[in-house]
C-alpha positions in Angstrom: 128.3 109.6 116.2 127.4 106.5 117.7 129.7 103.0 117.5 126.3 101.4 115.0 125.5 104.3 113.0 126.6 103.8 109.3 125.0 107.4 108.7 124.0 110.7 110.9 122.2 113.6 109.4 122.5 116.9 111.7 121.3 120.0 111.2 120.4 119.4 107.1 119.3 122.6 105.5 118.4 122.5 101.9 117.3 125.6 99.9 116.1 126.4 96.3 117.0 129.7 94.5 114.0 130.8 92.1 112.4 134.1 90.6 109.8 133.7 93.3 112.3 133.8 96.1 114.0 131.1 97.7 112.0 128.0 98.7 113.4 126.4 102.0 113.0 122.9 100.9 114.2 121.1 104.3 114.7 122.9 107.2 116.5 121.0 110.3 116.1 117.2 109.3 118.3 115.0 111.9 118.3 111.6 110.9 120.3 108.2 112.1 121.0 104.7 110.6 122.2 101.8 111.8 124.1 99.1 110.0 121.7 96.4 108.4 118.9 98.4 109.2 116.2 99.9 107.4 114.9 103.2 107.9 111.8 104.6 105.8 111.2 108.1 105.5 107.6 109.0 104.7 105.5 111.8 104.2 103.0 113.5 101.4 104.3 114.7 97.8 106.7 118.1 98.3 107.5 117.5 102.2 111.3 116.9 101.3 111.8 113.4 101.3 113.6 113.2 97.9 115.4 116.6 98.3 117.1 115.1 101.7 117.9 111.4 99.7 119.5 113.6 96.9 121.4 115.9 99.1 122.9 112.7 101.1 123.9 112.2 97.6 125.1 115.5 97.0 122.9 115.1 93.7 121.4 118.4 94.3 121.6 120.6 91.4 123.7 124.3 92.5 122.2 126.5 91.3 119.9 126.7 92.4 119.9 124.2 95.0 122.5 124.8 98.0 122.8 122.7 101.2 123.3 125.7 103.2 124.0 123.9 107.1 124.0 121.1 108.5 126.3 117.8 108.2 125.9 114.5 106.7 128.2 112.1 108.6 128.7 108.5 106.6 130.7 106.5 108.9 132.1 109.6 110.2 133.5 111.4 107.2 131.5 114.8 106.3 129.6 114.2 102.7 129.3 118.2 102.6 132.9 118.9 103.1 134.3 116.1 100.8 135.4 117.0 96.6 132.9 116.5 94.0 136.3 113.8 92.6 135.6 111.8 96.0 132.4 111.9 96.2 132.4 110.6 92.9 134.2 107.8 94.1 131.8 106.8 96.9 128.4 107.2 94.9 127.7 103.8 93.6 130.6 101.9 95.7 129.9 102.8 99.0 126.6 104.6 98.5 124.5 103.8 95.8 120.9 105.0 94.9 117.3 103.5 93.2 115.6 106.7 91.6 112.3 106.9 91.6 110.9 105.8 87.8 112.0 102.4 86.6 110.9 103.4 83.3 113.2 106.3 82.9 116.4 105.5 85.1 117.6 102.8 82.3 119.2 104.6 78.7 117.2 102.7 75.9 120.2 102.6 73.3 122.0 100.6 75.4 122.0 97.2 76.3 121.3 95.5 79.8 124.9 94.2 80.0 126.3 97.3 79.0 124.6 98.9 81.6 124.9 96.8 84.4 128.6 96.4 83.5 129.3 100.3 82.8 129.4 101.3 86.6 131.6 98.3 87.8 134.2 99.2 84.9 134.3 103.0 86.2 135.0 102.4 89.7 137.1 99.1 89.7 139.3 99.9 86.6 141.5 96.8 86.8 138.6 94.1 86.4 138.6 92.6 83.1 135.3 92.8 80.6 134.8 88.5 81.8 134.7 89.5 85.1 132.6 92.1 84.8 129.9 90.0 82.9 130.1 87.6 85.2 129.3 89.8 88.2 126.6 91.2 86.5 125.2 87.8 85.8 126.1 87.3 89.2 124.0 90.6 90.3 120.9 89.5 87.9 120.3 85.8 89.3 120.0 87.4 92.4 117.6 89.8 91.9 115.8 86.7 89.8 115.5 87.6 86.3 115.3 84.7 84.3 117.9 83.4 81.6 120.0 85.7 82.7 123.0 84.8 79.7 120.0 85.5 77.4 119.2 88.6 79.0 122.1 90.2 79.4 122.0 90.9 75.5 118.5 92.6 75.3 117.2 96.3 75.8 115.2 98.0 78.4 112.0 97.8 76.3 112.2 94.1 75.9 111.8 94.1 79.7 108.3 94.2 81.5 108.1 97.2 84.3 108.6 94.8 87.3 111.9 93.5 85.7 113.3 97.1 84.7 113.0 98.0 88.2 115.1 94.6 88.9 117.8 95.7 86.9 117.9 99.1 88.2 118.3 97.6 92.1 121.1 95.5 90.4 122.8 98.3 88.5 122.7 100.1 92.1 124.3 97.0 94.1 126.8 95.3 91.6 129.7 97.6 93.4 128.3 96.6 96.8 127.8 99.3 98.2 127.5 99.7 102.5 124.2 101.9 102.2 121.3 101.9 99.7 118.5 104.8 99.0 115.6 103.7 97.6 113.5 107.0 96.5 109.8 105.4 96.0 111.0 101.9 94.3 107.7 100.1 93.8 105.6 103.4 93.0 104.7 102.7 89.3 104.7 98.6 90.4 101.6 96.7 90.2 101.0 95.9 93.9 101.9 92.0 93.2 105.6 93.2 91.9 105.7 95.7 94.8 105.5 92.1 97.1 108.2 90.6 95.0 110.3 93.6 94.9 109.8 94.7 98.4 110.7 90.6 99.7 113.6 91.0 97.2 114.8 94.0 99.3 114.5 91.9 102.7 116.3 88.9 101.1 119.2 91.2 99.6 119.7 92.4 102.9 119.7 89.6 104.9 122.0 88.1 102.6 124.8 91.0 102.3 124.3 93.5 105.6 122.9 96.3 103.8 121.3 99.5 105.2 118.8 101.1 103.2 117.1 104.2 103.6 113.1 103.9 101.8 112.1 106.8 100.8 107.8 106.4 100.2 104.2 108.2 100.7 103.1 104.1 100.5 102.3 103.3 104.2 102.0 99.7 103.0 105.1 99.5 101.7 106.9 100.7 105.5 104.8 97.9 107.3 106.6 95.4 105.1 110.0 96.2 105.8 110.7 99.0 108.1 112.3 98.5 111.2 112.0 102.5 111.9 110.1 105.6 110.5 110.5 109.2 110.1 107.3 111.1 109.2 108.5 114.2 107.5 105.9 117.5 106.8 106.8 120.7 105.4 110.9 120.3 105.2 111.0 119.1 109.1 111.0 115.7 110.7 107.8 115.6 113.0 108.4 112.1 114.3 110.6 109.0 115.1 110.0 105.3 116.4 110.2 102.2 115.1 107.5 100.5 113.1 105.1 99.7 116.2 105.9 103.3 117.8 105.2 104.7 114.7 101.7 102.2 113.8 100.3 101.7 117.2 101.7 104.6 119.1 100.9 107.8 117.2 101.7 111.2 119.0 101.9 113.5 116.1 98.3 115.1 114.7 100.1 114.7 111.1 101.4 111.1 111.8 98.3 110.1 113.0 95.8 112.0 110.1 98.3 109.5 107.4 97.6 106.7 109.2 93.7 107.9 109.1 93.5 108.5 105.1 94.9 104.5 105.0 92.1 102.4 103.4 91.2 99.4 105.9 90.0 96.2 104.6 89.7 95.3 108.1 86.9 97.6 109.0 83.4 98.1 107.3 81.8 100.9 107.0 84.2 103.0 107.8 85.5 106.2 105.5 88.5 107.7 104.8 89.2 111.1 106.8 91.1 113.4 104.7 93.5 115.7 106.1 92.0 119.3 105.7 93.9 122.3 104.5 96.9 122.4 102.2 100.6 122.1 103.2 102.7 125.3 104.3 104.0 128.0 101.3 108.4 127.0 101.8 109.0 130.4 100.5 107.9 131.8 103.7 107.3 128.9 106.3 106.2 129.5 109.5 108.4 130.1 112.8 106.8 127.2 114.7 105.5 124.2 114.3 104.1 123.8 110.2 101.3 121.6 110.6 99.9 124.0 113.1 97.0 126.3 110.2 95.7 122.3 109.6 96.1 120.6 113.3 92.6 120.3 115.3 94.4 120.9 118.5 96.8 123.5 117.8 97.9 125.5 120.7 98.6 129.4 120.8 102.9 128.6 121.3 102.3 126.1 118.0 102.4 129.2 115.9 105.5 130.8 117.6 107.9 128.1 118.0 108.9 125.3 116.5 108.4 122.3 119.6 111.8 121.1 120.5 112.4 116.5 120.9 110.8 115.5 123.2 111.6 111.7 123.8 109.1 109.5 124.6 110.6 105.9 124.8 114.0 105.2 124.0 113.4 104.5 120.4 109.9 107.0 120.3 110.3 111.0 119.6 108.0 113.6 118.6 108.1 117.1 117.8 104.9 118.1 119.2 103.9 120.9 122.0 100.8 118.5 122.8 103.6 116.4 124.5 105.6 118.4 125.5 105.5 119.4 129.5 107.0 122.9 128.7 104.7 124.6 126.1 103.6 126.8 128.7 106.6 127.5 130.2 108.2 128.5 126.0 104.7 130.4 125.5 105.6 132.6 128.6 109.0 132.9 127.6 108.0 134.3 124.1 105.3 136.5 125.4 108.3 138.5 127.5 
């Protein structure tokens, strides 16, 4: 694990027991992050983006969900080894996660002190119900809700959507926690509170060293504050690089087709090119690479195996047989 790396994902297999069969949700997602760094991972709706976040969690639901292999080093102690009792412990203090609906993540029959207050209590039992306020007042001018005192007393549906999802990014970093997931925070935002929340991110960060992991389909949002990217299809990671790699560099046919469907205001005239065909059935997914039944230059060894990393720059990989020097070479191999 290298000296900078808060957290390292190897190997991560994640799997879903159902009458169907069993639905390989990710299959072989490596991931790194750095302290004070934010990674985003992006991709379209069912690619596994919110099935990894939960299982760095260990949030996912057995049955029928399993992590099956893999390991998910956080600052170098295995999550998938650890007791449910400690891992307890670290969700919320050391770890702490934004869900994805604002609307839903806050219980209406309780207040927004009681709330914001409930998690601090659990994890530091000695502090006191003053100090606990007061941190939470603490917690709530800094995410900038107003008359803060005032609001501390009212419930969830006296707030306005843009200040729920305040409180939830409060309620996850009143124990100040070392690394933050943030599964698709400003998705039911207005796009003028996805600005404010998404400068409030940057701002919290600068201020206390926190890593955060975004997890979004919102391209948008990654330009704002991403310093790296991980396009995910099908279960798998197809692609690496920090935001300019990831923008201006584009290896991978499915990196680049997102970046395609983008609407430009920059650019008249110009329509919108879908990307054709439908993602890869996960109860059977195919041996090589998954975007190959919907890529425009898939290869014959595309279908047959899945393309190793093949580094590009130093911060810039791809898993791609159309950059990849040895597709011929595997082909031949396979064809023995």
């Amino acid at each position: 694990m290298g000296k900078d790396n808060i957290l390292q994902v190897k190997d991560l297999h994640v799997t879903f027991s159902t009458y169907g069969g069993t639905v390989k949700a990710v299959r072989g997602v490596h991931l790194h992050l750095k302290k004070r760094e934010t990674l985003a991972i992006v991709g379209e709706s069912g690619c596994g983006k919110s099935v990894t976040s939960n299982a760095i969690m260990r949030l996912i639901p057995n049955p029928p969900g399993k992590i099956t292999k893999g390991q998910i080093l956080f600052k170098g102690t295995d999550l998938t080894k650890v007791s449910e009792k400690k891992m307890r412990s670290i969700r919320g203090v050391d770890i702490s996660m934004i869900f994805q609906d604002p609307m839903t993540a806050l219980n209406p029959t309780l207040t927004i002190g009681t709330q914001l207050t409930e998690g601090l209590r659990q994890h530091h039992k000695n502090i006191s119900r003053q100090n606990a306020k007061e941190k939470a007042l603490e917690m709530m001018e800094i995410v900038e809700i107003p008359n803060a005192m005032e609001r501390f007393k009212q419930y969830p549906h006296q707030f306005s959507g843009g200040m729920r999802q305040r409180i939830v990014i409060a309620m996850a970093l009143i124990c100040e926690p070392e690394l933050l997931i943030a599964d698709e925070p400003t998705t039911a935002l207005d796009v003028t509170i996805q600005a404010q929340i998404l400068e409030l991110f940057e701002r919290i960060q600068e201020k206390t060293g926190i890593s955060i992991i975004l997890i979004t389909h919102d391209l948008g949002v990654v330009a704002k504050i991403a310093d790296r990217i991980a396009v995910m299809y099908a279960g798998k990671i197809v692609e690496t690089g920090t935001k300019r790699d990831i923008f201006y560099h584009p290896q991978h046919p499915y990196t680049k087709g997102l970046l395609h469907s983008v609407p430009r205001l920059d650019l008249e005239g110009e329509t919108l090119e879908p990307i054709e065909g439908t993602p890869p059935d996960l109860f059977s997914p195919p041996k090589g690479c998954p975007f190959t039944a919907r890529c425009p230059y898939a290869m014959e060894v595309c279908n047959k195996v899945f393309p190793v990393h093949t580094k590009l720059t130093k911060s810039h990989e791809v898993n791609c047989w159309l950059q990849d020097e040895r597709a011929k070479q595997t082909l031949a191999e396979v064809a023995k």
